[in-house]
C-alpha positions in Angstrom: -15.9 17.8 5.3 -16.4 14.2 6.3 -19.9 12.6 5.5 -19.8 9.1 6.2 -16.8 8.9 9.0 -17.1 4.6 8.4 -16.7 5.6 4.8 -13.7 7.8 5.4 -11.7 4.8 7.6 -12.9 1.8 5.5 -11.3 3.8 2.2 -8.0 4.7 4.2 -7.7 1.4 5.2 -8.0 -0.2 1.9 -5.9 2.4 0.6 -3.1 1.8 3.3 -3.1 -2.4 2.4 -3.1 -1.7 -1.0 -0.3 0.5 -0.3 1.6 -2.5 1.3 0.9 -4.7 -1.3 2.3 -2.6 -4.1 5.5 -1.9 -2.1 5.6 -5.3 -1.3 4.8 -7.7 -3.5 3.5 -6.1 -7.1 5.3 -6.6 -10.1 3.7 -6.6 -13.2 5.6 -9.0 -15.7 5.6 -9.6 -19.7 6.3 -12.6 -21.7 5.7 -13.0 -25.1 4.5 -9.1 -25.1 1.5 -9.9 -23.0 0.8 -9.2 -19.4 0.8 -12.8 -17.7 -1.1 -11.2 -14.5 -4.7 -11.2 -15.2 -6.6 -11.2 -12.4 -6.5 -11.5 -8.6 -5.4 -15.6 -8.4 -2.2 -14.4 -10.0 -1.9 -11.3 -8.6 -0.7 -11.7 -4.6 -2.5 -9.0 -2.7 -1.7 -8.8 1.3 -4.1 -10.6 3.3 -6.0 -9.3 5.9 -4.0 -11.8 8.4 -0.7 -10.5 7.5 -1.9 -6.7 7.7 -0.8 -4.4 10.8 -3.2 -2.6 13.0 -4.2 0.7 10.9 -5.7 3.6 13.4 -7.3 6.5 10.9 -7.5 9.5 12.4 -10.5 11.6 10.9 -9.5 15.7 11.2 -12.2 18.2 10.7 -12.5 20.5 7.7 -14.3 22.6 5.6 -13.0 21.6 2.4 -15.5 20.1 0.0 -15.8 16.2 -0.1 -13.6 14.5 -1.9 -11.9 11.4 -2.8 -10.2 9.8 0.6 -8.1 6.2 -0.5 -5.7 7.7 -2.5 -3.2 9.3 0.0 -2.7 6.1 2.1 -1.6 4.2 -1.3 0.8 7.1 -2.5 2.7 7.2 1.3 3.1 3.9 1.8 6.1 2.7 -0.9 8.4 5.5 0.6 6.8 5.0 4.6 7.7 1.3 3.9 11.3 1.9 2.7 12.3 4.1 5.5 11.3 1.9 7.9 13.1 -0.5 6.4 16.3 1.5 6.6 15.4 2.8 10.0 15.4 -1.1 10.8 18.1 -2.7 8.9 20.3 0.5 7.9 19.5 -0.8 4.1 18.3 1.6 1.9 16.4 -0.2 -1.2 15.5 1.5 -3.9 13.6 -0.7 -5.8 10.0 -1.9 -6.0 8.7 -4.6 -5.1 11.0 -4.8 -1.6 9.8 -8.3 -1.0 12.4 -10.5 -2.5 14.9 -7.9 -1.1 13.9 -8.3 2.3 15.9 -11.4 2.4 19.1 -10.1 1.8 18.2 -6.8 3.6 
């Protein structure tokens, strides 16, 4: 059951670029035994120029209301990857992809 349908699309959405920007770019990295990403400035999340068009597609149900962002985030890495193969024949099992890309 839907209950705020600019709700539902706005959380998709954000769910889907975080999505990309995990498969992407994330990588979490220690020195000295301390994270050395601490916040957004050193943390490169995807831009809203350099995002695709997302279309959200709002089916009806009578399931109870729930949370909505997570499933974009969880398809994306392996949506990502197969594209990637279905484009270059490369099959990269690694995350981030972005360095990869390169040599893909």
């Amino acid at each position: 059951m839907v209950v705020n349908p600019n709700t539902v699309e706005a959380q998709v959405q954000g769910g889907i670029i975080f999505g990309i920007t995990g498969a992407l770019y994330s990588e979490i990295t220690i020195k000295d035994g301390r994270v050395q990403q601490n916040n957004f400035t050193d943390y490169r999340m995807l831009r809203i120029d350099q995002t695709p068009p997302i279309d959200v597609h709002i089916v009806k149900s009578s399931e109870a209301p729930g949370g909505i962002g997570e499933p974009g985030t969880a398809a994306l890495a392996p949506a990502l990857t197969n594209a990637i193969f279905a484009a270059t024949g490369k099959r990269l099992r690694q995350l981030p992809v972005g360095s990869q890309l390169q040599t893909a």
